[in-house]
C-alpha positions as CSV (number, residue, x, y, z in Angstrom):
1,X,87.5,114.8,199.0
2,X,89.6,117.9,199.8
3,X,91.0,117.3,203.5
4,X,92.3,120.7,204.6
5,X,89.8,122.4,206.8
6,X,92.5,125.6,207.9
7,X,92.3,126.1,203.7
8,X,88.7,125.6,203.4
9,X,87.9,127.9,206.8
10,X,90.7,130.7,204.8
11,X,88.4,130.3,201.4
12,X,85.0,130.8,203.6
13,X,86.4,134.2,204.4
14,X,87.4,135.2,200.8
15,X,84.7,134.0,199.0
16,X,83.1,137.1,197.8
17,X,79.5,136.8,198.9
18,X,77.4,136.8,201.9
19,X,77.0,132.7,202.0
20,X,78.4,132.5,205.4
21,X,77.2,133.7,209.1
22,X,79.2,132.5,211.4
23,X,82.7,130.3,210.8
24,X,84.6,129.0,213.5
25,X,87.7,129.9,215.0
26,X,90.4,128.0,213.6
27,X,92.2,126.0,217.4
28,X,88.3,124.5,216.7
29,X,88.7,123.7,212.8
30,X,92.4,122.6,213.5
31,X,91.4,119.6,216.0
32,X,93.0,116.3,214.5
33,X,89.7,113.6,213.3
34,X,90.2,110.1,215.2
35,X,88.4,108.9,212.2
36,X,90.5,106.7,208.8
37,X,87.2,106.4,207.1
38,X,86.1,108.6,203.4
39,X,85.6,111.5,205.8
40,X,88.2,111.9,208.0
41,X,89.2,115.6,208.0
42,X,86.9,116.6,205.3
43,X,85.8,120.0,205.9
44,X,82.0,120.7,205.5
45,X,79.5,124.0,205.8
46,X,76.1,123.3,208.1
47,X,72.8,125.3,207.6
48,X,72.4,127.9,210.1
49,X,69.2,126.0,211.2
50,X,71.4,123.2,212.3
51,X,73.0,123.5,216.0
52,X,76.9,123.5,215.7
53,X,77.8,123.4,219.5
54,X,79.0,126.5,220.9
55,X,77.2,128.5,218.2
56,X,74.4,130.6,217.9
57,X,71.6,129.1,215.4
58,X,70.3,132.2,214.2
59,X,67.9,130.7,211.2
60,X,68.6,134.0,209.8
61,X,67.5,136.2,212.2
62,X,70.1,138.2,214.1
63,X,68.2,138.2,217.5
64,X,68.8,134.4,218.2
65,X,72.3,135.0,219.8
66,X,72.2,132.1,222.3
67,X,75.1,129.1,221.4
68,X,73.6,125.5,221.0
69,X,74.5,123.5,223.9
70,X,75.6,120.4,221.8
71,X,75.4,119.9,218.1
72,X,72.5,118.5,216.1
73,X,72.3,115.0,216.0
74,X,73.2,114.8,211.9
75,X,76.5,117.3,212.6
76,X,78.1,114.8,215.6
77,X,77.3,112.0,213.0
78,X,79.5,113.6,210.6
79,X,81.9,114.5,213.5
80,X,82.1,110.9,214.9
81,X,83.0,110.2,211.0
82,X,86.3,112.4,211.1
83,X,84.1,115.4,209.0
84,X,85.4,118.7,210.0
85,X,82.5,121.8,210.3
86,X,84.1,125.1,209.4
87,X,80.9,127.6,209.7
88,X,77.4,128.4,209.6
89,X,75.3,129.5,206.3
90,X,73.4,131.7,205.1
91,X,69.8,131.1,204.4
92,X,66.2,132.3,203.6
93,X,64.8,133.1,206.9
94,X,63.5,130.5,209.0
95,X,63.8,128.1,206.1
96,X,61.0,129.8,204.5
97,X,61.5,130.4,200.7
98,X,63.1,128.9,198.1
99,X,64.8,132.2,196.3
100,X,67.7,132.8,198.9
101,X,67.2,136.5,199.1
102,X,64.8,136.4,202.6
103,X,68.2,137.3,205.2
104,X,69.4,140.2,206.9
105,X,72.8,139.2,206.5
106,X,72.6,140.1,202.9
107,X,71.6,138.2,199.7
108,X,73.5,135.5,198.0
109,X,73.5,134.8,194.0
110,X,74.0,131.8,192.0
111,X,77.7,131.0,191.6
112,X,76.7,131.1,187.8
113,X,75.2,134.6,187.7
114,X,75.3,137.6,190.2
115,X,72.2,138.6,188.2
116,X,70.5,135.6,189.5
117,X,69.3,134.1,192.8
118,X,71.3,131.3,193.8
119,X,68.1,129.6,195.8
120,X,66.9,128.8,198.9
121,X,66.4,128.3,201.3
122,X,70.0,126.8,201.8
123,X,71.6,129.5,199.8
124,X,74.5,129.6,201.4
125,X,75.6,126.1,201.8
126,X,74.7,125.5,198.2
127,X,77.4,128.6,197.3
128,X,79.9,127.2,199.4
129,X,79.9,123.8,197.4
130,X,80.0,125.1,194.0
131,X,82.8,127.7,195.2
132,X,84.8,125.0,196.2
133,X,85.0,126.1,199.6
134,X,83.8,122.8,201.0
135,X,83.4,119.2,199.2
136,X,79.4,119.3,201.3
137,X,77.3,121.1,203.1
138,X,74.4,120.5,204.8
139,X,71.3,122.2,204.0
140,X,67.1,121.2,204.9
141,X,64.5,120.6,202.5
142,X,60.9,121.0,203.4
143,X,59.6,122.1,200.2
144,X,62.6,122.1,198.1
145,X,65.3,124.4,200.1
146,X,67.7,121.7,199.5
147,X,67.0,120.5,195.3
148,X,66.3,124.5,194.2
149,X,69.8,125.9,195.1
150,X,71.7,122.0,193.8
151,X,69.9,123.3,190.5
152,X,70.7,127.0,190.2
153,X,74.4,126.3,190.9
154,X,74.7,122.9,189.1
155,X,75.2,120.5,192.3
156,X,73.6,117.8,193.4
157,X,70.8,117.9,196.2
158,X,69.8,114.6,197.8
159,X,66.5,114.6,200.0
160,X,66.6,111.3,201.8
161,X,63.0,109.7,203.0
162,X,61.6,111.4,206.5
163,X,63.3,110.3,209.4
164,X,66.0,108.3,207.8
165,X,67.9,111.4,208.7
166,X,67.6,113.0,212.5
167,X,65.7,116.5,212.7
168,X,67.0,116.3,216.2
169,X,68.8,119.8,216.8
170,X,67.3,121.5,213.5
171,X,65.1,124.5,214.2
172,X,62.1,123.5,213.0
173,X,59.9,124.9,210.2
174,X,57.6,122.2,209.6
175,X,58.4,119.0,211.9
176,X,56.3,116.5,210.4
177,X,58.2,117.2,206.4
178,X,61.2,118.8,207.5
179,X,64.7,116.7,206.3
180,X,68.3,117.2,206.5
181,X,70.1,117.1,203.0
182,X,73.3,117.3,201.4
183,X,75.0,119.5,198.8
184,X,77.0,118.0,196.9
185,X,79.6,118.2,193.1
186,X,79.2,114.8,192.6
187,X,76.6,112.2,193.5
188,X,79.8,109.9,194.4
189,X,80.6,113.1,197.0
190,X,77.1,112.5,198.6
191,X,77.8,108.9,199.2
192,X,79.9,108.7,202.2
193,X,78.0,111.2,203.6
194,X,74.4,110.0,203.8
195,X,76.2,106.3,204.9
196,X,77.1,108.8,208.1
197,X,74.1,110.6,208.6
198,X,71.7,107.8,208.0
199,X,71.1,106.4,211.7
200,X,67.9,105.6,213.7
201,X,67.7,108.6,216.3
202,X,65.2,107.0,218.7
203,X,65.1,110.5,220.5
204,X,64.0,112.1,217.1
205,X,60.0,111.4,217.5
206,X,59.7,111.7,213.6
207,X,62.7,109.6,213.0
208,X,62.3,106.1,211.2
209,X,64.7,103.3,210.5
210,X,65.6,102.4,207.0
211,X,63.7,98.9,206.8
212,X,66.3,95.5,206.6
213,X,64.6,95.3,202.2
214,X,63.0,97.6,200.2
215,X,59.5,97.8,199.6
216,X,57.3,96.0,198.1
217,X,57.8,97.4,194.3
218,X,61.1,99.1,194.6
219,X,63.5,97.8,192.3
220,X,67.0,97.5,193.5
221,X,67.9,98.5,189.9
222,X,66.1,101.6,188.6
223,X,65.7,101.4,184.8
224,X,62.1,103.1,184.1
225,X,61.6,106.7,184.5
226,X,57.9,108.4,184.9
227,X,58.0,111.6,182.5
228,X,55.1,114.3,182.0
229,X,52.5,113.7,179.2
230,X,51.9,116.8,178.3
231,X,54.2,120.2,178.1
232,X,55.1,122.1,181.8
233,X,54.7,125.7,182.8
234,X,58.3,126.3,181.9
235,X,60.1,129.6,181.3
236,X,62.0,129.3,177.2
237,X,65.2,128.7,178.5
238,X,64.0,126.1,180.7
239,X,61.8,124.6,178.4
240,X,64.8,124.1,176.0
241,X,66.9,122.3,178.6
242,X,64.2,120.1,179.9
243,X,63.7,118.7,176.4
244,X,67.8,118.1,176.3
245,X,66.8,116.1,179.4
246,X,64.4,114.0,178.2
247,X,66.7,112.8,175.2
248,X,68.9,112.1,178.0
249,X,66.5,109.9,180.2
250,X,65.8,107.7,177.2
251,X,69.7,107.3,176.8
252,X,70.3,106.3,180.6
253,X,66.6,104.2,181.3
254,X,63.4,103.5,179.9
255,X,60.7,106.5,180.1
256,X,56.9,105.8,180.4
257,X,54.6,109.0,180.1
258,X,52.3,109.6,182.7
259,X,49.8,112.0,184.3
260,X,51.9,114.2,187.0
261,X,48.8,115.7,187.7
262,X,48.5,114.5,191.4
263,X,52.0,115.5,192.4
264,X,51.7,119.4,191.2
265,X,48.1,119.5,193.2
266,X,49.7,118.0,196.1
267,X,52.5,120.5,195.6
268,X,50.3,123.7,196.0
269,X,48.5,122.3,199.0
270,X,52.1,122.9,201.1
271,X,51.3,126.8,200.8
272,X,47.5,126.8,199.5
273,X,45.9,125.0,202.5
274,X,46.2,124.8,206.0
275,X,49.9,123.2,205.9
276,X,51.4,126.5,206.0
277,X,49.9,126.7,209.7
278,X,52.9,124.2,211.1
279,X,54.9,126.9,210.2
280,X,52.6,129.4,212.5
281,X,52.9,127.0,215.0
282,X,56.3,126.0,215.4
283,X,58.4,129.2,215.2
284,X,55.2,131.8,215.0
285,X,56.1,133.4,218.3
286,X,59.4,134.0,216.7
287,X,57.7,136.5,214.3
288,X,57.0,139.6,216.6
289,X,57.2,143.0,216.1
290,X,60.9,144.0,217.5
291,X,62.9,141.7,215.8
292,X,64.9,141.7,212.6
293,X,62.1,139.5,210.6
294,X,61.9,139.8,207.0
295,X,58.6,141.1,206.2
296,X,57.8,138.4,203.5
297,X,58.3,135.8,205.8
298,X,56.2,137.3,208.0
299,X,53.8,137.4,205.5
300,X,53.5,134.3,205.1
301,X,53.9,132.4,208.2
302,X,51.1,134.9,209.8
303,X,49.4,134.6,207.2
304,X,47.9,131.3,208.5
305,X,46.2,132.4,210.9
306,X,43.1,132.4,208.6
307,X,43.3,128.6,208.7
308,X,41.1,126.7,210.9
309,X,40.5,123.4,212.5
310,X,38.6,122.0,210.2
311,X,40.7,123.4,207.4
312,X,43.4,121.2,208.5
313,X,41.8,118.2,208.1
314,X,40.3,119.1,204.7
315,X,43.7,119.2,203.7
316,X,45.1,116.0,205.3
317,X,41.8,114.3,203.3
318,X,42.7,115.8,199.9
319,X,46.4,115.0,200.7
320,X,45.3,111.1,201.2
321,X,42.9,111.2,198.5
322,X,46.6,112.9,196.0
323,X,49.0,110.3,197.5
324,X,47.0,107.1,197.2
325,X,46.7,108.2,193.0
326,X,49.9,109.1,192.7
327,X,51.5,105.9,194.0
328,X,49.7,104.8,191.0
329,X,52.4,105.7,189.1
330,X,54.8,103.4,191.1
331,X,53.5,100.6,189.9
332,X,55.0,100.3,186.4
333,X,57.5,102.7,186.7
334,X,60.6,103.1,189.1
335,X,60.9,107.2,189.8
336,X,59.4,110.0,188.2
337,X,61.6,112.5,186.3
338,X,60.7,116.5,186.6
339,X,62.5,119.8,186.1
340,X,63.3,121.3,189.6
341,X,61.5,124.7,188.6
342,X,59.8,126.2,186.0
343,X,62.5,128.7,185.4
344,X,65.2,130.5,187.3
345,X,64.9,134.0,188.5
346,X,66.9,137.1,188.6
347,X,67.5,139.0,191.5
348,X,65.2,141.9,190.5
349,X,62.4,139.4,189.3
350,X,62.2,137.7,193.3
351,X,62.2,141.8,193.9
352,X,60.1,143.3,191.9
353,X,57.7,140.3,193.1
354,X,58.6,138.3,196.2
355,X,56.3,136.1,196.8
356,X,54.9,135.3,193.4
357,X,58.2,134.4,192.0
358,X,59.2,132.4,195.1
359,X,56.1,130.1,195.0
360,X,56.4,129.7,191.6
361,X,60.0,127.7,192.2
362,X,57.9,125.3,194.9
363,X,55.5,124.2,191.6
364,X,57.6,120.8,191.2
365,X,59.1,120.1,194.3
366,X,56.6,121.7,196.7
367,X,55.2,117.6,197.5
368,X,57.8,115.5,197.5
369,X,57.5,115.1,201.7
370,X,53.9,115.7,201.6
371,X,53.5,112.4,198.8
372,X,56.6,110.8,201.2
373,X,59.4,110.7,198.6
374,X,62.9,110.8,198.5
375,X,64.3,112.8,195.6
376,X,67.2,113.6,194.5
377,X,68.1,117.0,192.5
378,X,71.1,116.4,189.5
379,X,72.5,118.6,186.8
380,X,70.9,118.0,183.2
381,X,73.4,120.3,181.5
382,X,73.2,124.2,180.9
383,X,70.1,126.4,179.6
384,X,70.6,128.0,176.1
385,X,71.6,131.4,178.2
386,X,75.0,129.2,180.2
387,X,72.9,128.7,183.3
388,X,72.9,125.4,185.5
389,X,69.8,123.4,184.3
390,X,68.7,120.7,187.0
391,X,66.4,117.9,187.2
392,X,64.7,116.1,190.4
393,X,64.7,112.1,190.4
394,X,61.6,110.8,192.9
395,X,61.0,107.6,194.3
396,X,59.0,106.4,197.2
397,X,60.3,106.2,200.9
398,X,63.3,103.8,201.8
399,X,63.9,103.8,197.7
400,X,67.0,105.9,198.6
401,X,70.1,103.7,197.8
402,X,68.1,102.5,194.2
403,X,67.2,106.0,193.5
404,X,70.9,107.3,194.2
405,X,72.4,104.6,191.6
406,X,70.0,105.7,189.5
407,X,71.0,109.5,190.0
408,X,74.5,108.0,189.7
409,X,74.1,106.7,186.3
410,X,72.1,109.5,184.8
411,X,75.5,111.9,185.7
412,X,77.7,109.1,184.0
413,X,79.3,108.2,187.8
414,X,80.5,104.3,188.7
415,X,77.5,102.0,190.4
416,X,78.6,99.4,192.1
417,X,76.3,96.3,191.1
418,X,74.1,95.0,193.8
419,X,75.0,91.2,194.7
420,X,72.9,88.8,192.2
421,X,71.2,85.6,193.1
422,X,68.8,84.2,190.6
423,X,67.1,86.5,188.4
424,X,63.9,85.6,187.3
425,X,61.3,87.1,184.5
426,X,57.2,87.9,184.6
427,X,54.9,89.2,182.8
428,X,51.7,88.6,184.1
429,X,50.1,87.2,187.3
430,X,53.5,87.4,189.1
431,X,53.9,91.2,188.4
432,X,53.7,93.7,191.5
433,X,50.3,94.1,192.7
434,X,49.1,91.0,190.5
435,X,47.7,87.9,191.9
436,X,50.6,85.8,192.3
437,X,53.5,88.3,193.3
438,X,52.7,87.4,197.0
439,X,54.5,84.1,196.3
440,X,57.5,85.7,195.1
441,X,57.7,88.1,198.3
442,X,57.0,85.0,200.3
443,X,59.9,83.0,199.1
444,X,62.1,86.0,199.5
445,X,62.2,87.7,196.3
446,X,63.3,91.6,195.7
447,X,62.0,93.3,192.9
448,X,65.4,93.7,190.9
449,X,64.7,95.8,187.5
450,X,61.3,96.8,185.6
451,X,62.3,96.5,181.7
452,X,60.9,94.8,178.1
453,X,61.6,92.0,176.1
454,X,63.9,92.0,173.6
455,X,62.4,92.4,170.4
456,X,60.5,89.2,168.8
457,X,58.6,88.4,171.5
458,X,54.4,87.9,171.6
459,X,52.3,87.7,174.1
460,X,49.3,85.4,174.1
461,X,46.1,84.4,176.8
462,X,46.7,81.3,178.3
463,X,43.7,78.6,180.0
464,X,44.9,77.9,183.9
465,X,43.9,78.4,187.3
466,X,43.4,82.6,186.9
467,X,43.7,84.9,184.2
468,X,47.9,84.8,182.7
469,X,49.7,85.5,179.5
470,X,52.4,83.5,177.8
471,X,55.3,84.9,176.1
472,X,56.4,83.5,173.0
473,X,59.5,84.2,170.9
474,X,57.8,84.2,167.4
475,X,60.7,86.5,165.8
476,X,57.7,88.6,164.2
477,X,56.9,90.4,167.9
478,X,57.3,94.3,168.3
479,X,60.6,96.0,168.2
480,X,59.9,97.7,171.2
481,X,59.3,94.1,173.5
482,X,56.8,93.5,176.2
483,X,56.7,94.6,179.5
484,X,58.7,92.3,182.5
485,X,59.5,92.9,185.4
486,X,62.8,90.8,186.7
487,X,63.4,89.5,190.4
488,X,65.6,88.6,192.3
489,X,65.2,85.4,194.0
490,X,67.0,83.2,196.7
491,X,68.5,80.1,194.6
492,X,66.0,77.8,197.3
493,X,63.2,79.9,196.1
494,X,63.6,78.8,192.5
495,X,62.5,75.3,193.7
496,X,59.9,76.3,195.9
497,X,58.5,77.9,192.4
498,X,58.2,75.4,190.5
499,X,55.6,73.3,191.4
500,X,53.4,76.3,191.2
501,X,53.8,76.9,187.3
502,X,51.1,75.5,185.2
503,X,51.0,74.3,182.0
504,X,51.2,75.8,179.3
505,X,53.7,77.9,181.0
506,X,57.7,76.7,181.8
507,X,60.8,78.7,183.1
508,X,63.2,79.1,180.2
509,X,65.6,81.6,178.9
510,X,64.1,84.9,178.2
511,X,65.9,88.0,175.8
512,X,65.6,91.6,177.5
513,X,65.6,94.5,175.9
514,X,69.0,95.5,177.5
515,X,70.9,93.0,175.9
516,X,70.7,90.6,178.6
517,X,69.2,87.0,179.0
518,X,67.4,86.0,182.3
519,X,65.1,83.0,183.5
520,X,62.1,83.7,182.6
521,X,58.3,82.5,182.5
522,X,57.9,81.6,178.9
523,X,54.8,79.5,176.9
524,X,55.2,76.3,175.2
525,X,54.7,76.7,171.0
526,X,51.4,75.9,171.0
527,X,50.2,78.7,172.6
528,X,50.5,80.5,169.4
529,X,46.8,81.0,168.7
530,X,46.2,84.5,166.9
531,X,42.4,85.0,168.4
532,X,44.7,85.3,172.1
533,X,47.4,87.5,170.9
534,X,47.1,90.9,173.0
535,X,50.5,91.6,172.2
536,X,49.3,95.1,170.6
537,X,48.6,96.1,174.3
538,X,52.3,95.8,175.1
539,X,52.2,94.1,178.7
540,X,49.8,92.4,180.9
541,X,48.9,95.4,182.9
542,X,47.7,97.9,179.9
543,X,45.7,94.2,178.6
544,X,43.7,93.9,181.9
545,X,43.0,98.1,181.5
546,X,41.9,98.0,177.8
547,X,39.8,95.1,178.8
């Protein structure tokens, strides 16, 4: 990472468009780091939601002149990590909007395009990366403020899970969602910084600490991707590079279709129901008459008021009712794939129709902290017209360092393996959420990779103690293999396991579709009886469905 802050702070100045508020007088900028690690003297932007000690945090609105006493808790992080801030950004108002055009100090555009909005609501910081001003910026992302503007300008955006990051010294716009993210060139680029900002704030009453494993059905190696069914709502040029991207997640991982229903209805409750009214509560009394408010943010925050009570919690049930079926989807597949927008805006579009053409961006990225995701926005290549195309990786909470290995590979960036024990093959019972996958979470396992069989492989119904397949390599199976899933196990836990495997079943070696040979729960020959083969149904899972 560039390491000259004095060049970076003499770029801010020069760059051309209103992406900055306030920069910082260079005695502070030219203070040597007492730091040798990745980010020692690395000069980075902050959102001006995010305190900078000594600073005023304007959110946007030139009447908040006071200076923050001491920085936010994510910017002295950085600090204590040698990272150098050079200024404040620009930014939709309040963090409301996702267009970049909501600010009195003028209007950035997309470092593509001045025809086009850059997005928001971290416009600024977002410019100042794909400028080259700074190697990061930090930005917040409540409904997509971080993931819109990586898109439009071709970055990427990473949205870690609630709380892993510290809100602490953020002005808030919706406490309960609201995150701290990173702008970034490169995925590698975001690495070092998330390892810095990632600390348990136990002052930060929304904060959580990332747990000692990942969660039950998070795979430390992402391989299957969760794509629409059915067409989007996309603009033509869009639509064009979406199915560019598509051919691309098929070259990088395995995709799965799947109903995305769930997530674009929990998207529009953010704005559509009584959610907006966090906004109204937090930084309402901000609003009045007399100050330099933009009038659509008024709109909208002020608008809540028609919310009541019992509208709240009519939300918070349909919100429970939209999160328990899309976690559905997590259970054969690792993170879902979806276009950041539906299209990208010009300038006089957002104009000509502010609000419209701003909620409109929120349609696929609106419920990523209402569902309690991480997600992580990456360039898919350019639209027919040259602009920036981006797509939005989503996994469930504490699934971040998977789902940024994942994001890693999709851009063609180095991943460093994850340490390997024994690896170990099922099919059936032992697959997350069956019967016997307690035993493998007892002994210690980790869900390593979800996958197929190489090709040649059948699957049959076997007699036992409960309801199991056996796989068989008959040579005549389908091309496309069977559904696995592979674990990693603790070598003790291999022992443990065997005593528990019934006849006809027996641990042997076991092809996968990506070339590789594992450990795996295979069926002795006999097994091959054609009034048991489901292997038409493809896995164990879609058997028990169809049954």
């Amino acid at each position: 990472m560039n390491n000259d802050p004095l060049a970076a702070l003499k770029a801010a100045r020069e760059i051309g468009q209103p992406a900055f508020i306030t920069l910082l007088d260079e005695d502070r900028v030219r203070e040597p780091s007492t730091s040798d690690g990745p980010l020692a003297g690395v000069p980075f932007a902050v959102k001006d939601n995010i305190d900078v000690a000594g600073v005023p945090t304007t959110a946007a609105c030139p009447d908040l002149t006071t200076p923050a006493s001491e920085s936010a808790f994510a910017v002295r992080r950085l600090h204590e990590h040698g990272a150098v801030p050079i200024g404040k950004t620009n930014l939709d108002q309040f963090a409301t909007g996702l267009v970049g055009t909501r600010s009195p100090y003028g209007t950035c555009h997309s470092a593509a395009s001045v025809a086009h909005v850059s997005g928001g609501s971290s416009s600024g910081s977002a410019v100042a990366v794909a400028l080259g001003v700074v190697p990061f910026a930090l930005g917040t992302d409540t409904a997509g403020s971080g993931r819109v503007p990586a898109a439009f300008n071709g970055l990427v955006g990473v949205k870690p899970s609630r709380g892993l990051v510290s809100t602490r010294g953020v002005l808030p716009a919706c406490p309960s969602l609201d995150c701290v993210t990173t702008l970034t060139r490169t995925v590698t680029d975001a690495r070092p910084v998330l390892d810095a900002l990632i600390a348990h704030d136990a002052e930060d009453p929304y904060a959580r600490p990332m747990p000692a494993l990942l969660p039950a059905g998070v795979a430390r190696r992402m391989r299957v991707v969760a794509v629409p069914d059915g067409p989007l709502d996309l603009d033509p040029e869009h639509a064009q590079a979406w199915t560019a991207a598509l051919a691309h997640a098929a070259a990088v991982g395995q995709v799965v279709r799947v109903d995305v229903g769930p997530f674009l209805a929990a998207a529009r409750l953010l704005y559509e129901a009584a959610f907006v009214a966090e906004r109204l509560a937090v930084f309402g009394h901000l609003l009045e008459e007399g100050r330099q408010v933009d009038p659509t943010v008024r709109q909208i925050v002020l608008g809540a008021r028609r919310f009541s009570g019992a509208d709240a919690f009519s939300g918070l049930h349909e919100l429970a009712r939209l999160r328990s079926v899309a976690k559905r989807v997590f259970a054969g597949a690792d993170a879902v794939l979806l276009p950041v927008t539906p299209g990208h805006p010009t300038l006089a579009e957002v104009a000509a129709d502010p609000v419209g053409a701003n909620s409109r961006l929120g349609t696929f990225t609106n419920m990523a902290n209402l569902l309690d995701l991480c997600a992580v926005a990456v360039p898919a290549g350019q639209r027919p017209d040259g602009l920036p195309f981006g797509v939005q990786l989503l996994a469930p909470a504490f699934a971040d360092g998977p789902l940024l290995d994942f994001a890693a590979r999709w851009t063609g960036e180095p991943v460093e393996p994850p340490p390997v024990r024994t690896l170990l093959a099922v099919a059936g019972a032992h697959l997350t959420g069956q019967p016997a996958n307690a035993d493998l979470v007892r002994l210690g396992g980790v869900l390593h990779s979800r996958g197929r069989t190489g090709p040649g492989y059948r699957m049959y119904t076997v007699d036992g103690p409960f309801p199991r397949p056996g796989l068989l390599h008959t040579g005549d199976g389908p091309a496309a293999g069977i559904e696995v899933e592979v674990w990693d196990l603790p070598q003790a836990a291999l022992g443990a396991l065997l005593p528990t495997i019934a006849e006809p079943l027996h641990l042997g070696p076991l092809g996968l579709d990506d070339g590789s040979t594992v450990l795996g729960f295979v069926a002795d020959t006999g097994c091959a009886d054609s009034t048991r083969d489901i292997t038409a149904y493809g896995g164990w899972r879609a058997y028990l469905a169809g049954r």
